[in-house]
C-alpha positions in Angstrom: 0.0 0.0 0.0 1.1 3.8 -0.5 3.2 4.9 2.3 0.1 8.1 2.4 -2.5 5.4 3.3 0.1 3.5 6.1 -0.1 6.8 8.0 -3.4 5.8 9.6 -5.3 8.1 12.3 -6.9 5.7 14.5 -9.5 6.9 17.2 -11.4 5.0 19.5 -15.0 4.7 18.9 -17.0 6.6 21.9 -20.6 4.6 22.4 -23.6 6.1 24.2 -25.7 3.3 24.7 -29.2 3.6 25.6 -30.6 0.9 27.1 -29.7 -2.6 28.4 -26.4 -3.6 27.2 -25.4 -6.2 24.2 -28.0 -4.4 22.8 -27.0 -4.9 18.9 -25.4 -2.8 17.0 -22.0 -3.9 19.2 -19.0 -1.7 18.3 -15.9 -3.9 17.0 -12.7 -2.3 17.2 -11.8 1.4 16.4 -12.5 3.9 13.7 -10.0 4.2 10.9 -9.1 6.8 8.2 -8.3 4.9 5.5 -8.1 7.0 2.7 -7.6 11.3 3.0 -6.6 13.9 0.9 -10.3 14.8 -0.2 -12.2 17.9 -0.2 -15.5 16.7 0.3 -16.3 13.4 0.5 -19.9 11.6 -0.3 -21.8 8.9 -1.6 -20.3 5.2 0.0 -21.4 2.2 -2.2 -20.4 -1.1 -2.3 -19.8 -2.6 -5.4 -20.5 -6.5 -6.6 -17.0 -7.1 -5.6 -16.7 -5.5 -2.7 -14.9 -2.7 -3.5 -16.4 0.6 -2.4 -16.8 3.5 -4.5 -17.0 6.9 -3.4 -17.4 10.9 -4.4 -15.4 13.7 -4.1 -17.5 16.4 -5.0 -15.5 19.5 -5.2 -12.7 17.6 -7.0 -15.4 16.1 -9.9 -13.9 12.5 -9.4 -15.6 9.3 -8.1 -13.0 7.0 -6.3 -12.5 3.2 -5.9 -11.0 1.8 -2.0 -10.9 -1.9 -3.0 -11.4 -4.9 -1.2 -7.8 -5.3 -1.4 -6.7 -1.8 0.2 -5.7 0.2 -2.8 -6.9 3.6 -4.0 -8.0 4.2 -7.7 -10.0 6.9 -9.3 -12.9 5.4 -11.3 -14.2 8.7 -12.8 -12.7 12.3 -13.7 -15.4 14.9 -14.9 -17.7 13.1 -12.6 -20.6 15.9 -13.2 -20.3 17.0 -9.9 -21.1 12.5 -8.4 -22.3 12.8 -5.3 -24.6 9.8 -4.3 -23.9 6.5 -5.5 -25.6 3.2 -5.6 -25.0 -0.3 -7.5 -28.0 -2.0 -9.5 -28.9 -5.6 -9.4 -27.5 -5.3 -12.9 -24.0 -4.3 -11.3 -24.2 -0.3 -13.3 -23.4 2.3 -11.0 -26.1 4.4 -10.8 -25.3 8.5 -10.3 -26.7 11.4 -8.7 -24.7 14.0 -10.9 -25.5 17.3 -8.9 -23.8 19.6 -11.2 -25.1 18.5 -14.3 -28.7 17.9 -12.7 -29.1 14.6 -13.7 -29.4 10.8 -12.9 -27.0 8.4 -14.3 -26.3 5.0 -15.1 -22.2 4.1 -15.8 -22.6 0.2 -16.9 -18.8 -1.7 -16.0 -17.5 -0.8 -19.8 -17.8 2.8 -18.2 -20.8 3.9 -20.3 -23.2 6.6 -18.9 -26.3 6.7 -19.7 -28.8 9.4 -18.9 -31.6 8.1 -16.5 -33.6 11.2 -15.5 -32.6 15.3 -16.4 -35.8 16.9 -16.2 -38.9 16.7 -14.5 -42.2 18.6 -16.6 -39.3 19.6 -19.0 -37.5 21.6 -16.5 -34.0 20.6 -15.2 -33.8 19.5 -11.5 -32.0 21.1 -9.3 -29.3 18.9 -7.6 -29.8 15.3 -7.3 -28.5 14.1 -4.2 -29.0 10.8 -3.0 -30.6 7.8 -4.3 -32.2 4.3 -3.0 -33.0 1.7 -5.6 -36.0 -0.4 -4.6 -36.4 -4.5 -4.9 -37.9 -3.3 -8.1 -35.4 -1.2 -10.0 -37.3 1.6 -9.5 -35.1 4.3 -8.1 -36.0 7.2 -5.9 -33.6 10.3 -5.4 -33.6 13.0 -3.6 -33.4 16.6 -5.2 -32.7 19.4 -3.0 -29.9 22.4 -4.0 -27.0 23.7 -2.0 -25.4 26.8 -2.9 -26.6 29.4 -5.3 -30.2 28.8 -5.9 -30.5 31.8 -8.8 -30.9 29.1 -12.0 -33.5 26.8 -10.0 -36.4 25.6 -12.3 -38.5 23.6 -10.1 -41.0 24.6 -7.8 -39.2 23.3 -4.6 -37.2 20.4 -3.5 -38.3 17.3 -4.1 -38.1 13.4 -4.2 -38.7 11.7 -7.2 -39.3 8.5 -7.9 -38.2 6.5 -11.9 -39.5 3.4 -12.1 -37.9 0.4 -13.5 -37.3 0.0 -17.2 -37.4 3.7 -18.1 -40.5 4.6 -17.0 -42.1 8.4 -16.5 -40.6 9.8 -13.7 -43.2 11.3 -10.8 -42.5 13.6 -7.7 -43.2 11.4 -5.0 -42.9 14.0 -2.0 -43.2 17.7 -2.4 -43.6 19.0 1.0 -40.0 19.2 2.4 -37.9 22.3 3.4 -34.8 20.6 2.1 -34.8 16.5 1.5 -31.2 14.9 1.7 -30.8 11.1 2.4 -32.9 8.3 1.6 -33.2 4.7 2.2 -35.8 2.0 2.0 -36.1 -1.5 3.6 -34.8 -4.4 2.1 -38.4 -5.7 1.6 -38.9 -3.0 -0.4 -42.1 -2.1 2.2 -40.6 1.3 4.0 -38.6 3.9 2.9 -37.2 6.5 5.3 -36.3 10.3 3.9 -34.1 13.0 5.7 -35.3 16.4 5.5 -32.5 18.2 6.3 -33.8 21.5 6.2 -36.3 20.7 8.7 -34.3 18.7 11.0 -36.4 15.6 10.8 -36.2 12.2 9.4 -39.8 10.5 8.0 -40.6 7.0 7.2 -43.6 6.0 4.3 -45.3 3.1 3.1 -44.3 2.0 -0.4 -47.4 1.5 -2.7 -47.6 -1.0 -5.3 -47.0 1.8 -8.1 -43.8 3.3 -6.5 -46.0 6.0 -4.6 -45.5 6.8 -0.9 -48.7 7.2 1.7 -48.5 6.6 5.8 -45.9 9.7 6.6 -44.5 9.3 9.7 -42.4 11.5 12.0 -39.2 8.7 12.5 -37.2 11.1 14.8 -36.4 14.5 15.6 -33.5 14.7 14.1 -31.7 15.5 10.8 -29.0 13.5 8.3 -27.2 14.0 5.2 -26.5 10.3 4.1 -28.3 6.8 5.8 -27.6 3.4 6.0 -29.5 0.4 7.2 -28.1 -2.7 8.9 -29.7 -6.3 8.5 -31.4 -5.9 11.8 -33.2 -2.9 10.3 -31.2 -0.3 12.4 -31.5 3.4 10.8 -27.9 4.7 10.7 -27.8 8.4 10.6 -24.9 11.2 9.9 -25.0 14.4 11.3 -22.2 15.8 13.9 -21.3 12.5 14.4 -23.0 8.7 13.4 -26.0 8.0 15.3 -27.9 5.2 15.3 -31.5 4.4 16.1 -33.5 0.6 16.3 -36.9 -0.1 13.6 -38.4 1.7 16.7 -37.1 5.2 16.5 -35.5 4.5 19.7 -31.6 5.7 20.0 -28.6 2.9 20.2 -25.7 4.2 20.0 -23.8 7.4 19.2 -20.0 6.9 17.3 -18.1 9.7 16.8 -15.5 10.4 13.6 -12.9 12.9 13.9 -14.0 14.7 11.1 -18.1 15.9 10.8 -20.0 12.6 8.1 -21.5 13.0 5.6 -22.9 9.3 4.9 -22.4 5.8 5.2 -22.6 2.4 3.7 -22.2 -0.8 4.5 -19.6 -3.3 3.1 -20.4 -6.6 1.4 -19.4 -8.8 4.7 -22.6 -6.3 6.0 -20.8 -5.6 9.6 -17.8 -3.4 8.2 -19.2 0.4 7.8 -17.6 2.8 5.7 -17.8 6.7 6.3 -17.3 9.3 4.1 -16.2 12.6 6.3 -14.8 15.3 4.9 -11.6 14.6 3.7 -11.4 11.3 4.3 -13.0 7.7 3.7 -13.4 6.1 7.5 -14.1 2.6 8.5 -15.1 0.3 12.0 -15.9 -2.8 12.5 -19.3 -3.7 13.7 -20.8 -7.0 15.2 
């Protein structure tokens, strides 16, 4: 490995734990910066073969950490990547927030435009993305920064069905939606509004549509990430993590501020985009 990526900062993982204890998730070890040098870091996606993918916004370029501990770049010109997420098809699929569009790159490293408008006007940032059991994929649309060429009415979450379908605006009634994740049953699907400080959970309809909105918790998030026990896994100051319930596990801090998470293909290994770096810790 590069002598930059044996230079490791390790801190210890600090766990407020409400309730009895063993109560899962159980921290494993310490948190580790494996990868820096970023500006902003985003988007964490684990890819078929277990690499994970990530974004650096500010420098245009999606990055590979692989399975085996290297660092590549997968993407210059990245239209501004920030969420990421692999389809059963193994294409990585692309919120390009500065070009205002959804992507698909297939592994010859093809994009193809998903989604670049909605009623003929362009979004406004694409954000993050969750892609149901489906292939329908829902994506959150909110805009950071200079709002002066906007062309919606709002910020929204859409929803594109699978096989190319019309895409529809699913939710309308957020101050500024951000992160986005559904179930693995493909039943639930849980939204930040980061604007409002709040995270919502919905029913997902038959036809892709959302009904049953439900406060989740009080509290904001960029990026989310579920575990197989259903745990939410939120980003805000530091990575807090809350059961099916609403109820709060476990707090872990990061030594720089997150900005989201994914798991890895074993599904106990997390990976943390913050800042500058790519972070990692063992989970039980």
């Amino acid at each position: 490995m590069n002598t930059f990526f044996n230079l490791i900062f390790v801190i210890a993982a600090v766990e407020i734990i409400a309730g009895c204890a063993g109560m899962y998730p159980k921290v494993n070890g310490e948190v580790k910066q494996i990868a820096a040098g970023f500006k902003f870091t985003e988007g964490p996606a684990v890819a078929p073969n277990a690499d994970i993918y990530f974004t650096d916004i500010p420098n245009n370029k999606i990055h590979i950490w692989s399975a085996k501990g290297n660092l590549s770049v997968f993407r210059e010109n990245s239209g501004g990547a920030n969420g990421l997420l692999f389809d059963s098809h193994g294409n990585l699929i692309v919120c390009e927030g500065g070009n205002r569009r959804l992507t698909s790159i297939n592994p010859k490293k093809s994009v193809t435009v998903l989604a670049d408008k909605f009623n003929g006007k362009k979004f406004n940032s694409p954000n993050d993305l969750w892609i149901d059991p489906k292939g329908g994929v829902y994506f959150t649309d909110p805009r950071y920064g200079r709002r002066d060429n906007l062309e919606q009415n709002g910020e929204n979450v859409y929803y594109l069905p699978p096989k190319g379908g019309k895409t529809k605006r699913v939710i309308s009634d957020m101050v500024r939606p951000n992160g986005i994740i559904g179930t693995s049953d493909g039943k639930k699907l849980y939204v930040a509004d980061h604007g409002d400080k709040k995270i919502f959970s919905y029913y997902i309809n038959n036809d892709g549509s959302l009904s049953n909105k439900k406060l989740f918790v009080g509290k904001g998030s960029d990026g989310m990430a579920l575990d197989s026990e259903g745990n939410l896994y939120l980003t805000t100051d530091a990575v807090l993590i809350y059961n099916p319930k609403g109820k709060f596990l476990r707090r872990i801090e990061i030594p720089e501020v997150p900005a989201n998470v994914c798991f890895g293909k074993d599904g106990k290994t997390l990976f943390i985009t913050a800042r500058t770096s790519l972070y990692a810790i063992r989970l039980n």
